[in-house]
CHARMM-style PDB file with segment names, atoms N, HN, CA, C and O in Angstrom:
ATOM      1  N   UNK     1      90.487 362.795  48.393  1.00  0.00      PROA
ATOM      2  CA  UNK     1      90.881 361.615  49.103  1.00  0.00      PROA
ATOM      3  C   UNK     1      91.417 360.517  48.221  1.00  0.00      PROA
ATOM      4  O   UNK     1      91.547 359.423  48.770  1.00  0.00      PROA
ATOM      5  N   UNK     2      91.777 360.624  46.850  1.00  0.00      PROA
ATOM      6  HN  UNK     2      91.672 361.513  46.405  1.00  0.00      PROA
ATOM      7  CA  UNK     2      92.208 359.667  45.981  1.00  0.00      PROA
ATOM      8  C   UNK     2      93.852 359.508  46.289  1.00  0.00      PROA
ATOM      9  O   UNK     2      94.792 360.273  46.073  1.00  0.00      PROA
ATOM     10  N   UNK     3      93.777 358.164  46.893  1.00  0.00      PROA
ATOM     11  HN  UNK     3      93.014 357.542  47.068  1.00  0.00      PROA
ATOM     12  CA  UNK     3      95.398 357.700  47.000  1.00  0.00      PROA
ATOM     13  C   UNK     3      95.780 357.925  48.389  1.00  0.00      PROA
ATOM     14  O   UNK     3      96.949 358.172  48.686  1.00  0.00      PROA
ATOM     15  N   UNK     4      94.761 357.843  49.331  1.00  0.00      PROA
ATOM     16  HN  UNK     4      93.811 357.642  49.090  1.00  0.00      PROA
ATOM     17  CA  UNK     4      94.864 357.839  50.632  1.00  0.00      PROA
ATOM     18  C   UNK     4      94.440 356.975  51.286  1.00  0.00      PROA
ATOM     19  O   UNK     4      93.427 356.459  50.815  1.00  0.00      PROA
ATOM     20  N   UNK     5      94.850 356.510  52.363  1.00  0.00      PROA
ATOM     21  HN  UNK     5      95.673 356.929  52.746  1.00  0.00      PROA
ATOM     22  CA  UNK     5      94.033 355.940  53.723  1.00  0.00      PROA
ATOM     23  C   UNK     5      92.905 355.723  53.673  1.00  0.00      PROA
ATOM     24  O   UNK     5      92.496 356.405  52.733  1.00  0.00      PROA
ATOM     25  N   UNK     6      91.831 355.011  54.239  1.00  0.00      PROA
ATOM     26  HN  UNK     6      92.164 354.457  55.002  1.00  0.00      PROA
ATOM     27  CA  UNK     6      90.747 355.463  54.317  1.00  0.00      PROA
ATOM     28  C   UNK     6      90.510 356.499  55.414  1.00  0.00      PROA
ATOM     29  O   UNK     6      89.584 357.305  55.327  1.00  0.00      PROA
ATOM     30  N   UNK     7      91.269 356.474  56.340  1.00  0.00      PROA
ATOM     31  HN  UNK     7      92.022 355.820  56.410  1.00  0.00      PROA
ATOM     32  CA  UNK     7      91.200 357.303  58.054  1.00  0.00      PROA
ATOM     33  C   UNK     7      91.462 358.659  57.661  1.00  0.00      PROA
ATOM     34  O   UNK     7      91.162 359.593  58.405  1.00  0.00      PROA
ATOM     35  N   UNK     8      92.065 358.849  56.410  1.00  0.00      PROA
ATOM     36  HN  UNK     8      92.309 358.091  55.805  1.00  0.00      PROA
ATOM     37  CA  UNK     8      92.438 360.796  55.834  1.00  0.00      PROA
ATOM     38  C   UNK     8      91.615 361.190  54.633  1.00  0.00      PROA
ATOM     39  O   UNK     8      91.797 362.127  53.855  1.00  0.00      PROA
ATOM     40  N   UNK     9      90.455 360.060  54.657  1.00  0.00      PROA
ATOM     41  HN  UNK     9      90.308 359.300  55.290  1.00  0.00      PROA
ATOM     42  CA  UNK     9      89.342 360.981  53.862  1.00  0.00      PROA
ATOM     43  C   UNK     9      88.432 361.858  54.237  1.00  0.00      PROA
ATOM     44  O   UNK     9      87.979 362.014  55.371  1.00  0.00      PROA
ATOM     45  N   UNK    10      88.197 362.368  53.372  1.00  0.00      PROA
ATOM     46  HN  UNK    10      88.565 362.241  52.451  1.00  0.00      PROA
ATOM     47  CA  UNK    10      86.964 363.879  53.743  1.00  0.00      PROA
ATOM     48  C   UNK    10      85.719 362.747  55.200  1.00  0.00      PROA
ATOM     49  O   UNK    10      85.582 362.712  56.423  1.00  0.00      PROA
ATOM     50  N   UNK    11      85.131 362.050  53.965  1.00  0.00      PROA
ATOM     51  HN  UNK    11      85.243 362.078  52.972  1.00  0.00      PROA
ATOM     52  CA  UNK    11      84.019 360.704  54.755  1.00  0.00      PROA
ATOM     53  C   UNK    11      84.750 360.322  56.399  1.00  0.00      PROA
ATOM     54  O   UNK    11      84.010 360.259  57.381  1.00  0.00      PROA
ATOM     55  N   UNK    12      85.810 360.160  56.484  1.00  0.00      PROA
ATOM     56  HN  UNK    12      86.411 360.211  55.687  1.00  0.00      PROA
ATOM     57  CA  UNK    12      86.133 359.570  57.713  1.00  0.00      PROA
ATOM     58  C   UNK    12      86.133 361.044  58.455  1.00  0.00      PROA
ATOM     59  O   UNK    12      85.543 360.985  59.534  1.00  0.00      PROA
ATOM     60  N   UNK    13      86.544 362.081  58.204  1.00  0.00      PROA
ATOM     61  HN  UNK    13      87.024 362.129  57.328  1.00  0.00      PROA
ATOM     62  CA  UNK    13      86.632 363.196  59.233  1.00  0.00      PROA
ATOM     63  C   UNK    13      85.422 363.637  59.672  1.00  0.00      PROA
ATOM     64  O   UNK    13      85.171 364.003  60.820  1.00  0.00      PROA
ATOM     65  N   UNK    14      84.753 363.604  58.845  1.00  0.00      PROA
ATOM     66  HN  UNK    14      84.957 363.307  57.912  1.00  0.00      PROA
ATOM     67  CA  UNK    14      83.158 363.933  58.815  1.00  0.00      PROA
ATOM     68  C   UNK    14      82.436 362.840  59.320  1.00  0.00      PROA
ATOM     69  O   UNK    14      81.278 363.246  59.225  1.00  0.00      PROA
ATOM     70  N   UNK    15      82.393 361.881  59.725  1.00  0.00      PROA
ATOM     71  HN  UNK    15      83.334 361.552  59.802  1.00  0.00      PROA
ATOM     72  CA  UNK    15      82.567 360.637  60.698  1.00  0.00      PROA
ATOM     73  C   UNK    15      82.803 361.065  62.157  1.00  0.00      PROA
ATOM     74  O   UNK    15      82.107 361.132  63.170  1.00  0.00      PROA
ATOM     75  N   UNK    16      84.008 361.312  61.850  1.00  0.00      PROA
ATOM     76  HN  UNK    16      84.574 361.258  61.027  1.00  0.00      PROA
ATOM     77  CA  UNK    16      84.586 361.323  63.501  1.00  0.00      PROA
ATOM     78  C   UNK    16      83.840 362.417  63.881  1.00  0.00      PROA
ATOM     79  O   UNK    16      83.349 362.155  64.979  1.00  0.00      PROA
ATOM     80  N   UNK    17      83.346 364.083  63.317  1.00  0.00      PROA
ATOM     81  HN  UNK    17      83.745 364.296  62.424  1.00  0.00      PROA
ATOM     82  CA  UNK    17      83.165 364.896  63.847  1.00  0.00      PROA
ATOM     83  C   UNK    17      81.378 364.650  64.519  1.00  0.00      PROA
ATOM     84  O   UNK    17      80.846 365.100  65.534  1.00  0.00      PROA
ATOM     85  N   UNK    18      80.796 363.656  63.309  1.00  0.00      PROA
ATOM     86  HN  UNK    18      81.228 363.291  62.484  1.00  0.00      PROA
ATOM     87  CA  UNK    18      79.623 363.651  63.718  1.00  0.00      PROA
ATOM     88  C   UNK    18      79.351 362.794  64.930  1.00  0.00      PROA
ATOM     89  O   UNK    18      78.268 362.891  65.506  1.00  0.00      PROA
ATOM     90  N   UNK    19      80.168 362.065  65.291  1.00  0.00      PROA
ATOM     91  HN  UNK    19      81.049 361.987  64.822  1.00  0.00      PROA
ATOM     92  CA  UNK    19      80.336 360.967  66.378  1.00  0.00      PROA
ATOM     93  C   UNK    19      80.837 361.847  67.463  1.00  0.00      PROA
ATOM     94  O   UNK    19      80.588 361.449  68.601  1.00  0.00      PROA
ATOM     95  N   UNK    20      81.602 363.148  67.327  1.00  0.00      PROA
ATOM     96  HN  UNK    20      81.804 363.471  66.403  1.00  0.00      PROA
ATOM     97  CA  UNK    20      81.641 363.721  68.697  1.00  0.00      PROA
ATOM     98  C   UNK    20      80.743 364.751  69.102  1.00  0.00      PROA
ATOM     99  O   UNK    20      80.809 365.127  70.272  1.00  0.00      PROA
ATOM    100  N   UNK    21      80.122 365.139  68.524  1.00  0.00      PROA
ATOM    101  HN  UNK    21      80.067 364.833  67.574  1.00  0.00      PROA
ATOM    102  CA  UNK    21      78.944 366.138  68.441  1.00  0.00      PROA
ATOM    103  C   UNK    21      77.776 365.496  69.981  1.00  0.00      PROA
ATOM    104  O   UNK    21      76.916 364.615  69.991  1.00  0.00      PROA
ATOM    105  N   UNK    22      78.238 366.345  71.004  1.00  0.00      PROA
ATOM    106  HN  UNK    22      78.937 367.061  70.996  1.00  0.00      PROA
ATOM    107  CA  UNK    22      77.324 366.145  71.962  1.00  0.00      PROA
ATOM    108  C   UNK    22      75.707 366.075  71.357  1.00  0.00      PROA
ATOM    109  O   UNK    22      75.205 366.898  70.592  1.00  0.00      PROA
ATOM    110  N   UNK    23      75.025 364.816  71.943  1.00  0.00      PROA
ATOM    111  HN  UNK    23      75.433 364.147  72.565  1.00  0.00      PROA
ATOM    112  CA  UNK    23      73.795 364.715  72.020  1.00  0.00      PROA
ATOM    113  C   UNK    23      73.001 364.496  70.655  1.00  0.00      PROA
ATOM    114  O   UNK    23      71.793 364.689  70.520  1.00  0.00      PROA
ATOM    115  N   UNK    24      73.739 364.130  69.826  1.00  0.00      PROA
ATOM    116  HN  UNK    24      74.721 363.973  69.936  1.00  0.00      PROA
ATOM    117  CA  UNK    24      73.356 364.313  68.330  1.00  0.00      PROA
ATOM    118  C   UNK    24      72.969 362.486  68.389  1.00  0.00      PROA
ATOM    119  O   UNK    24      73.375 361.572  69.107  1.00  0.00      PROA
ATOM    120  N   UNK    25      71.819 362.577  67.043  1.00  0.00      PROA
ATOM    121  HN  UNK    25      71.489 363.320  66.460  1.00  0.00      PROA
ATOM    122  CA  UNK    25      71.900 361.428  66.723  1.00  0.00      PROA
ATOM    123  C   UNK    25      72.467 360.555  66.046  1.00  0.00      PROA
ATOM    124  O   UNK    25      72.753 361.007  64.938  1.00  0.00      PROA
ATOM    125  N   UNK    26      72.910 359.023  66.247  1.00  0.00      PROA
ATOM    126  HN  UNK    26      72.678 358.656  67.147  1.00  0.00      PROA
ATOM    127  CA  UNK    26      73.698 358.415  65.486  1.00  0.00      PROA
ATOM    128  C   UNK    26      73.811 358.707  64.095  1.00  0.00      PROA
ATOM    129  O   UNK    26      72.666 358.671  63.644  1.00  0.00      PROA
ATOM    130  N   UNK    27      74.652 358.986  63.167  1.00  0.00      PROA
ATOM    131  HN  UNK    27      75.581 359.015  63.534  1.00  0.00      PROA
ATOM    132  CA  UNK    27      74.680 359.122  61.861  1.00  0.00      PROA
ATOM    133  C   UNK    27      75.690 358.684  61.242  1.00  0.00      PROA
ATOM    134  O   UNK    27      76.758 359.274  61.408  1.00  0.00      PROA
ATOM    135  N   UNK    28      75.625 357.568  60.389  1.00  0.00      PROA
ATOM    136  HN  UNK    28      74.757 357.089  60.254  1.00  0.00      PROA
ATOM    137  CA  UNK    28      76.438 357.005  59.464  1.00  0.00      PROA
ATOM    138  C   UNK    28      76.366 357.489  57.922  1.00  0.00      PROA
ATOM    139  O   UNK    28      75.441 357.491  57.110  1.00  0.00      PROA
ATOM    140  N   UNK    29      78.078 358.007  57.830  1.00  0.00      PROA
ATOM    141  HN  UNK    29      78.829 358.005  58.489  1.00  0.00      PROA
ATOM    142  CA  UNK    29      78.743 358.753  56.739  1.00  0.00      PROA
ATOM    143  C   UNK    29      79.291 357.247  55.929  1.00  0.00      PROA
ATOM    144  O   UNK    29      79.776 356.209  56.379  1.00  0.00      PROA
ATOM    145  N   UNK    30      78.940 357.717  54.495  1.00  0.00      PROA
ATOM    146  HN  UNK    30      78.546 358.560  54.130  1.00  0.00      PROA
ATOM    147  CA  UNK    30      79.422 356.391  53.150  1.00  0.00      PROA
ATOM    148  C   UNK    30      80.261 357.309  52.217  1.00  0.00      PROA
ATOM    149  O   UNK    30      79.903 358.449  51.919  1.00  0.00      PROA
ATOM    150  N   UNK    31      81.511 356.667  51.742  1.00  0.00      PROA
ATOM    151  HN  UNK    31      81.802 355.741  51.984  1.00  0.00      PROA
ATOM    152  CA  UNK    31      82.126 357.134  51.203  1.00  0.00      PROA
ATOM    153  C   UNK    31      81.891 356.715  49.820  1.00  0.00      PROA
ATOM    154  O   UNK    31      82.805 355.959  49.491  1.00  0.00      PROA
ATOM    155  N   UNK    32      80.939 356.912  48.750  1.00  0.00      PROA
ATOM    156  HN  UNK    32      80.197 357.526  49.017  1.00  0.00      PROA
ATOM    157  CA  UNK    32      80.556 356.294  48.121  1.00  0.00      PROA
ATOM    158  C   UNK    32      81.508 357.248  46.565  1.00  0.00      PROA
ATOM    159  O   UNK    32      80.916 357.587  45.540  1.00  0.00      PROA
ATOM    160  N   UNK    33      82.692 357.432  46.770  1.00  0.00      PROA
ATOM    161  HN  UNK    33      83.173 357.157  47.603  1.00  0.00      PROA
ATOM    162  CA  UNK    33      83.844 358.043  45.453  1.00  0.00      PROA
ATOM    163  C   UNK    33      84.124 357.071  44.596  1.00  0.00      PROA
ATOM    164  O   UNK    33      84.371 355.914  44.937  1.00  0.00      PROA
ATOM    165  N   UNK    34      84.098 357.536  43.309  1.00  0.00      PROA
ATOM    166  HN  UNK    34      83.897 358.476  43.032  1.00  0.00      PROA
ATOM    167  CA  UNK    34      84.977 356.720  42.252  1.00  0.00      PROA
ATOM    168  C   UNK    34      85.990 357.768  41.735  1.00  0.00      PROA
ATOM    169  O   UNK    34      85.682 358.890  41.333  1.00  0.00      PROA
ATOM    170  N   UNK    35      87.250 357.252  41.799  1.00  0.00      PROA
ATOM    171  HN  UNK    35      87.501 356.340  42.126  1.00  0.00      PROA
ATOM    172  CA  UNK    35      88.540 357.983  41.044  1.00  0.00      PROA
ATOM    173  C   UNK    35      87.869 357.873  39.744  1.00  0.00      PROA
ATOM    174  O   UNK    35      87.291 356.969  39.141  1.00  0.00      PROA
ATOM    175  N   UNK    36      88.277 359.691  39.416  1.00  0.00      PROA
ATOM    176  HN  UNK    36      88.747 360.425  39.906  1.00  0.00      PROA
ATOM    177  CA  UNK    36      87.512 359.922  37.813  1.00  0.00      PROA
ATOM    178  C   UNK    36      86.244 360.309  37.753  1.00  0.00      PROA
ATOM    179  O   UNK    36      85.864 360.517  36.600  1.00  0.00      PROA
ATOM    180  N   UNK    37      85.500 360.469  38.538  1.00  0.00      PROA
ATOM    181  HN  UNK    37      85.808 360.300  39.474  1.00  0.00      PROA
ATOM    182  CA  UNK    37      83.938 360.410  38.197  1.00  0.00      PROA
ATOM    183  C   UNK    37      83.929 362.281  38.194  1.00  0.00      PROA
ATOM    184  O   UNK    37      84.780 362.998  38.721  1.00  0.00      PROA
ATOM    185  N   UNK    38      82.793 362.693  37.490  1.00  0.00      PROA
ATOM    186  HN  UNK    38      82.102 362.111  37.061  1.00  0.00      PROA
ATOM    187  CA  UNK    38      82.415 364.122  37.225  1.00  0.00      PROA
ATOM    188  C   UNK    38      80.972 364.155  37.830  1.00  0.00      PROA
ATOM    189  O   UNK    38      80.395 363.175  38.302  1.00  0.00      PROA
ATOM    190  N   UNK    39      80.642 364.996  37.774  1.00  0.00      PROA
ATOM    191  HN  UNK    39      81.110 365.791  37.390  1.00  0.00      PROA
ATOM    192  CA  UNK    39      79.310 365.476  38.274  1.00  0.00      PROA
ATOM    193  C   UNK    39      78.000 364.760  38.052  1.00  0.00      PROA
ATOM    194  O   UNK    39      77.124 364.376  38.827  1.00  0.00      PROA
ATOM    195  N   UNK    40      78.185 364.692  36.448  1.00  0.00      PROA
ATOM    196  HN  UNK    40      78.897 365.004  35.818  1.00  0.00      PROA
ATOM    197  CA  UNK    40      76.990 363.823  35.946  1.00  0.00      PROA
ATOM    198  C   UNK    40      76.986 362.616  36.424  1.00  0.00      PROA
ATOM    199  O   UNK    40      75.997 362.064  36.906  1.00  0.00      PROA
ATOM    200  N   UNK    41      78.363 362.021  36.291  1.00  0.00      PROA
ATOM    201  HN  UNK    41      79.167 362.470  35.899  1.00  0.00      PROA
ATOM    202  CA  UNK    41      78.364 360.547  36.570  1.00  0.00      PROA
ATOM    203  C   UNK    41      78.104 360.416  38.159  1.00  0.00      PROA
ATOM    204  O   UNK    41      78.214 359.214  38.400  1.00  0.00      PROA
ATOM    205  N   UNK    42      77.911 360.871  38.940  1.00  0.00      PROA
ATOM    206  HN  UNK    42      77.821 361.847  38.745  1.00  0.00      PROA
ATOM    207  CA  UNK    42      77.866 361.159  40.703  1.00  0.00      PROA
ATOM    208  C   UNK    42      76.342 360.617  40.552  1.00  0.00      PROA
ATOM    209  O   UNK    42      75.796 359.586  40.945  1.00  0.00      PROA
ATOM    210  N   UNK    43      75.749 362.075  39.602  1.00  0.00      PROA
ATOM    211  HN  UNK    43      76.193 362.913  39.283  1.00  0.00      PROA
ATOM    212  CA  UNK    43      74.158 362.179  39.831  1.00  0.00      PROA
ATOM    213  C   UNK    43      73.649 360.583  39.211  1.00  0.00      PROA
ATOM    214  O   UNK    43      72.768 359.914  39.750  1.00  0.00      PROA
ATOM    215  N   UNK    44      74.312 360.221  38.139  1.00  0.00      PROA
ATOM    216  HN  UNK    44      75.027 360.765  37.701  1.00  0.00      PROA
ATOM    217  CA  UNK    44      74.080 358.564  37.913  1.00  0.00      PROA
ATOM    218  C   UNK    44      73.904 357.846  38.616  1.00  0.00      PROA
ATOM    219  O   UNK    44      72.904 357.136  38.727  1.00  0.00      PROA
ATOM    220  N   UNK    45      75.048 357.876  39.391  1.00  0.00      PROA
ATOM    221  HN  UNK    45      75.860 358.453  39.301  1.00  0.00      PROA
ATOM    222  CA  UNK    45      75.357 356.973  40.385  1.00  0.00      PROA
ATOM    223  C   UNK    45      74.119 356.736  41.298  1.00  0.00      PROA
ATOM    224  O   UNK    45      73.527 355.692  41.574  1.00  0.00      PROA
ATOM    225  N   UNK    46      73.901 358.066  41.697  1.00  0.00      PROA
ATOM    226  HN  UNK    46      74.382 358.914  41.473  1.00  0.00      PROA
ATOM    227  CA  UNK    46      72.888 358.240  43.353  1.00  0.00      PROA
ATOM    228  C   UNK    46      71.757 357.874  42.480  1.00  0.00      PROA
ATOM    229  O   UNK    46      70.907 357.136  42.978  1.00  0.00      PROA
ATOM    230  N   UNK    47      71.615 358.236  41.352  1.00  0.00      PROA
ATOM    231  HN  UNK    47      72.305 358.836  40.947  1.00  0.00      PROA
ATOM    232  CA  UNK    47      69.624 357.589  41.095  1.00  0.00      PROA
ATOM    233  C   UNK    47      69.815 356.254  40.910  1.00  0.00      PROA
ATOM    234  O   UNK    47      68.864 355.513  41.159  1.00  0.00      PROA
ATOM    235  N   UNK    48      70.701 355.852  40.578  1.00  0.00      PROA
ATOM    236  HN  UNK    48      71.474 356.454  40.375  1.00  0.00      PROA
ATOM    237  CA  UNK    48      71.112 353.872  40.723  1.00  0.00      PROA
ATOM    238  C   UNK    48      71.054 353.350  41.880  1.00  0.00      PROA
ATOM    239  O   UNK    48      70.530 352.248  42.047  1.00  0.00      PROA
ATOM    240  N   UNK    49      71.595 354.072  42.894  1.00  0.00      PROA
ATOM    241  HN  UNK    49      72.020 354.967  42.759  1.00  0.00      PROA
ATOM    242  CA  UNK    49      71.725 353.697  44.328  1.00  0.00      PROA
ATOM    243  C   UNK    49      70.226 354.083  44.596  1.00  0.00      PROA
ATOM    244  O   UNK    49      69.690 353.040  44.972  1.00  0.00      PROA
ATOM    245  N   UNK    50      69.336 355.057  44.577  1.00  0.00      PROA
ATOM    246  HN  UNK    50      69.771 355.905  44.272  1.00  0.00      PROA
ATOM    247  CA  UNK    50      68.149 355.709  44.995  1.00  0.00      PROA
ATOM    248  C   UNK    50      67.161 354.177  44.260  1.00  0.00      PROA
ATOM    249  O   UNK    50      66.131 353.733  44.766  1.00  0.00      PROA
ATOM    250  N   UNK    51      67.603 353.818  43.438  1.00  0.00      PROA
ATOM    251  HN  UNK    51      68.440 354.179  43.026  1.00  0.00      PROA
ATOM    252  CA  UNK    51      66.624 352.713  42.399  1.00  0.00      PROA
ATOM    253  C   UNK    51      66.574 351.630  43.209  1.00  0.00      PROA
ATOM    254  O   UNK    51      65.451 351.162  43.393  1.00  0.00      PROA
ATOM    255  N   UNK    52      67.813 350.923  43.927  1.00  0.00      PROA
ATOM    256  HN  UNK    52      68.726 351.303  43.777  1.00  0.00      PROA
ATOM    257  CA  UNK    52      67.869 350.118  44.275  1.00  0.00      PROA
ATOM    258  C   UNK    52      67.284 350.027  46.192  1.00  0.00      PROA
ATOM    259  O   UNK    52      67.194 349.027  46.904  1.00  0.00      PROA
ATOM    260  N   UNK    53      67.069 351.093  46.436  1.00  0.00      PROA
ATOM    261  HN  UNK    53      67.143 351.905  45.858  1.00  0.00      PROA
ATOM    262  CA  UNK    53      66.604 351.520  47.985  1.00  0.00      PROA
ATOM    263  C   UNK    53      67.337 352.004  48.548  1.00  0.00      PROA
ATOM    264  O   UNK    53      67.079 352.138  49.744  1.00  0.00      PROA
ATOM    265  N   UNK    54      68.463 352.463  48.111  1.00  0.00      PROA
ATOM    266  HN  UNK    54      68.673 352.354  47.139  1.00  0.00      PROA
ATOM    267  CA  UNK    54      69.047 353.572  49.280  1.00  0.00      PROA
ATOM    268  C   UNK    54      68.235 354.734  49.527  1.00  0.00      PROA
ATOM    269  O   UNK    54      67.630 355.175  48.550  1.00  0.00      PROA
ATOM    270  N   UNK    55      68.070 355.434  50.843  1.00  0.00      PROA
ATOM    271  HN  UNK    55      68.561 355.075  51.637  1.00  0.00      PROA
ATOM    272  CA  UNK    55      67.270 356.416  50.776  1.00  0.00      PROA
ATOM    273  C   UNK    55      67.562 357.061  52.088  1.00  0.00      PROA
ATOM    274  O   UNK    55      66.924 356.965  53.136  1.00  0.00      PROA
ATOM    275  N   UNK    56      69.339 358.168  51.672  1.00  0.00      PROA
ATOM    276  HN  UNK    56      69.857 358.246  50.820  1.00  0.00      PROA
ATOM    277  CA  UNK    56      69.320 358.369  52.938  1.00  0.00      PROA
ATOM    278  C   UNK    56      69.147 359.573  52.994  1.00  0.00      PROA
ATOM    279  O   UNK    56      68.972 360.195  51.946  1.00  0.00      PROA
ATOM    280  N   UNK    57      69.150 360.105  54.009  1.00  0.00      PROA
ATOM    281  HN  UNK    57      69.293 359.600  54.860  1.00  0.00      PROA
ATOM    282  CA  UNK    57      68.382 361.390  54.678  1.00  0.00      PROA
ATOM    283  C   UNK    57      69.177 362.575  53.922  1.00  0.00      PROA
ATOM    284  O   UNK    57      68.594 363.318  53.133  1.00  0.00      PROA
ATOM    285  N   UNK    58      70.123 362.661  54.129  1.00  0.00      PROA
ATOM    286  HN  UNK    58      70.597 362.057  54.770  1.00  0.00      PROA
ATOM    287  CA  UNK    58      71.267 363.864  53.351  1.00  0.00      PROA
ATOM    288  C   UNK    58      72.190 362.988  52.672  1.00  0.00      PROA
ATOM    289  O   UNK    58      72.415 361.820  52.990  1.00  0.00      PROA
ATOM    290  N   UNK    59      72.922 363.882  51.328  1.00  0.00      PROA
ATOM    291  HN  UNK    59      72.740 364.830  51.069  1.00  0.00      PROA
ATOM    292  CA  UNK    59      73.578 363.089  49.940  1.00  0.00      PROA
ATOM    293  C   UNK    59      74.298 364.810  49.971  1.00  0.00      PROA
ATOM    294  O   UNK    59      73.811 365.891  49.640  1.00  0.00      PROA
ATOM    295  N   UNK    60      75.770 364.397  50.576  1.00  0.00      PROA
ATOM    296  HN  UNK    60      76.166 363.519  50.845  1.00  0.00      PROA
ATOM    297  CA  UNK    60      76.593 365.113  49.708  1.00  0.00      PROA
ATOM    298  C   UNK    60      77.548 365.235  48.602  1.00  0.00      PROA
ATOM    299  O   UNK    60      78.398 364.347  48.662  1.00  0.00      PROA
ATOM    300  N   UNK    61      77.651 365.790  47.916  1.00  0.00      PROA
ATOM    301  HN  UNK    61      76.960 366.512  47.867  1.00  0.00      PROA
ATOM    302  CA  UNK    61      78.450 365.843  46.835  1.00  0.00      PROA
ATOM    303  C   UNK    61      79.651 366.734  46.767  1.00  0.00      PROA
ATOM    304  O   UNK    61      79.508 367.956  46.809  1.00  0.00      PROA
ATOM    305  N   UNK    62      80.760 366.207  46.671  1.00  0.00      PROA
ATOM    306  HN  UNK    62      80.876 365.214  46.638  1.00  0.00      PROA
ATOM    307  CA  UNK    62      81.562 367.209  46.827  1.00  0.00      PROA
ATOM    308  C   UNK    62      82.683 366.929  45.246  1.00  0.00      PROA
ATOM    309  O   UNK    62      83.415 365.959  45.048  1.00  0.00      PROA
ATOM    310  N   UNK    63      82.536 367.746  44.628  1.00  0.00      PROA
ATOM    311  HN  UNK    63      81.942 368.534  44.789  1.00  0.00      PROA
ATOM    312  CA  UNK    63      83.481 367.478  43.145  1.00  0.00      PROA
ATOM    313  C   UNK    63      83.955 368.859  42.663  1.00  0.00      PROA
ATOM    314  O   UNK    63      83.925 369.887  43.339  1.00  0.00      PROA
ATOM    315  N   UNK    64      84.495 368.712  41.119  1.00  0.00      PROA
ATOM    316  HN  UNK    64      84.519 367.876  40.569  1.00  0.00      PROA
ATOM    317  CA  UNK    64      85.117 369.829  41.037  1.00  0.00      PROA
ATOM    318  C   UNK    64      85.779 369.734  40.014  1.00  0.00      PROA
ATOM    319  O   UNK    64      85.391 370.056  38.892  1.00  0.00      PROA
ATOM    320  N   UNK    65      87.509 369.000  40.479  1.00  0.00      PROA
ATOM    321  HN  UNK    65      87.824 368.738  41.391  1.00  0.00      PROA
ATOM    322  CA  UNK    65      88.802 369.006  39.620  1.00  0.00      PROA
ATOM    323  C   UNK    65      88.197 367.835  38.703  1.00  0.00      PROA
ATOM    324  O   UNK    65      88.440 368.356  37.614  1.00  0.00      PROA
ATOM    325  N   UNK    66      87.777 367.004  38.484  1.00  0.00      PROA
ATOM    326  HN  UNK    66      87.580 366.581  39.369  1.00  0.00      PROA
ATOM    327  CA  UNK    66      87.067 366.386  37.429  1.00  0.00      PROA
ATOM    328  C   UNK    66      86.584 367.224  36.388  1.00  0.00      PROA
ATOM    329  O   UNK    66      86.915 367.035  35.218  1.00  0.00      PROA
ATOM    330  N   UNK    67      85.689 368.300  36.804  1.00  0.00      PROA
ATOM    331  HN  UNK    67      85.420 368.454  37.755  1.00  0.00      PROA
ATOM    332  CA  UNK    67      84.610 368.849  35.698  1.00  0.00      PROA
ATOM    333  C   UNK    67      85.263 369.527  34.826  1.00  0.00      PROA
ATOM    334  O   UNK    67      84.383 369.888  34.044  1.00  0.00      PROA
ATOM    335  N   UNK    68      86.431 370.008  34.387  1.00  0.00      PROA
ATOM    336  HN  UNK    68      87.146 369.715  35.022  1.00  0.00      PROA
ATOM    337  CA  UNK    68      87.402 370.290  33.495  1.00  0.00      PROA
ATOM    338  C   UNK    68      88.079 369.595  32.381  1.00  0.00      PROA
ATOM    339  O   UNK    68      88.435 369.871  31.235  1.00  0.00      PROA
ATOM    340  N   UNK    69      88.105 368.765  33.035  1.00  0.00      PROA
ATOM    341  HN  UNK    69      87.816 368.541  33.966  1.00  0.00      PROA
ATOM    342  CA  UNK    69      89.027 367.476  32.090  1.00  0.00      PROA
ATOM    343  C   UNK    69      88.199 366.726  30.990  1.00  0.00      PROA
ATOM    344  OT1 UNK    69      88.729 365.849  30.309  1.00  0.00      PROA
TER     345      UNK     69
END
């Protein structure tokens, strides 16, 4: 999703799908990306965010073309 919209990111589709999902409960998706970041720096990130009280129910990670470079 780097260099897009916010409405054509992974986070927003995954948004919309969970918002149409008959009978499901409310669930709010965070797009919490930095252009550049690798794996380690992700897992940084979330125990910084986890330090400060975030504490949400599911944490996905989705990376990759970073971990090469």
């Amino acid at each position: 999703g780097y260099g897009v919209r916010d409405d054509d990111t992974i986070a927003s589709f995954m948004q919309a799908a969970f918002d149409a999902a008959p009978g499901a409960r409310p669930v709010a998706v965070y797009n919490l990306a930095r252009g550049g970041f690798y794996s380690t720096q992700d897992r940084l990130l979330f125990d910084q965010l986890l330090t400060i009280g975030l504490r949400p129910d599911l944490a996905i990670f989705i990376d990759g073309l970073n971990e090469f470079t």
